[in-house]
C-alpha positions as CSV (number, residue, x, y, z in Angstrom):
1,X,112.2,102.6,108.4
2,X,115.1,100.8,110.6
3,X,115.2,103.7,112.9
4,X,111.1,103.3,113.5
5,X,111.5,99.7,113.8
6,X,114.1,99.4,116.1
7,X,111.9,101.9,118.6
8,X,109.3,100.2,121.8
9,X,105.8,99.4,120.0
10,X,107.0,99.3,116.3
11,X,106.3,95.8,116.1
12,X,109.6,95.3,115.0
13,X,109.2,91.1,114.1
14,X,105.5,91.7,113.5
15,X,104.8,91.7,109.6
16,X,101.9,93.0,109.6
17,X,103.0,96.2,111.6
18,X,106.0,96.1,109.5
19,X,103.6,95.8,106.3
20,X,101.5,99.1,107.5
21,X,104.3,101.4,108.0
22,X,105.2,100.4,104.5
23,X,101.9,101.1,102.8
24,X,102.3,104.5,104.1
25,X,105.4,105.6,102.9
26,X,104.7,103.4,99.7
27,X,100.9,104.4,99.0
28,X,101.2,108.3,99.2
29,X,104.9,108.7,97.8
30,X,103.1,111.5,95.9
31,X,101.1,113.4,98.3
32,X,101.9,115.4,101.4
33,X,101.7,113.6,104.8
34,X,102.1,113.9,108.4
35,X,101.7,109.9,110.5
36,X,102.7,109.0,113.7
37,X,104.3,105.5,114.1
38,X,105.8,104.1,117.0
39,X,105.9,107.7,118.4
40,X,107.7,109.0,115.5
41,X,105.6,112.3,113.6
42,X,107.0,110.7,109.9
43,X,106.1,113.8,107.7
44,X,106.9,114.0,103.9
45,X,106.0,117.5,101.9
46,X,106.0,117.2,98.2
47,X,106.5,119.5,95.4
48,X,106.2,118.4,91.6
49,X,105.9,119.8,88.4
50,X,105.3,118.8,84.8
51,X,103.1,115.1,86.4
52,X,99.6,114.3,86.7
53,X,98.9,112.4,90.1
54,X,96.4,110.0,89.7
55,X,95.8,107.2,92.4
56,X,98.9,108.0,94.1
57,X,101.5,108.0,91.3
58,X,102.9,110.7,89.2
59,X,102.9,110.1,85.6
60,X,104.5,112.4,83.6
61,X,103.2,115.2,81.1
62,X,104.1,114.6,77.6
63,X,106.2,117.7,76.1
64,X,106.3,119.4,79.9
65,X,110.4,119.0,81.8
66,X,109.7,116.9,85.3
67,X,110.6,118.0,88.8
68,X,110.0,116.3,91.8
69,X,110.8,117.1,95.5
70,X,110.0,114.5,98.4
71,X,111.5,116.0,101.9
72,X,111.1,113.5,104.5
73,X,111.6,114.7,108.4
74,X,111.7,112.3,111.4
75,X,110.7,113.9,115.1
76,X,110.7,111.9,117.8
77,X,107.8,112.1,120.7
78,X,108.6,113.9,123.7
């Protein structure tokens, strides 16, 4: 988030642009996602087992051994 923040356009001492970026990262944790913010492609691919995803969140299987992957990549526009 600091790196985004510190770049032209991120709104760096604007909440509420502050507050969006967050409620991306924070609202899909669980899901795959590609966003562009302040000319950063943020993508994050996601591989789970042994969960049910409802709403957003993982919640885990009863009986089942949990696994979780989150790989985040940063690319700056050209």
């Amino acid at each position: 988030m600091a790196y985004i923040w510190g770049r032209p356009g991120a709104g760096t001492f604007d909440p509420g642009a502050r507050q969006e970026i967050l409620d991306l990262v924070g609202g899909r944790a669980a899901e795959q996602y590609s966003a562009v913010c302040a000319g950063v492609t943020v993508t994050n691919k996601v591989s789970y087992s042994g969960y049910d995803a409802v709403g957003g969140y993982l919640f885990p299987r009863e009986g089942e051994e949990q696994r979780l992957s989150l790989r985040f990549t940063m690319r700056a526009g050209q």
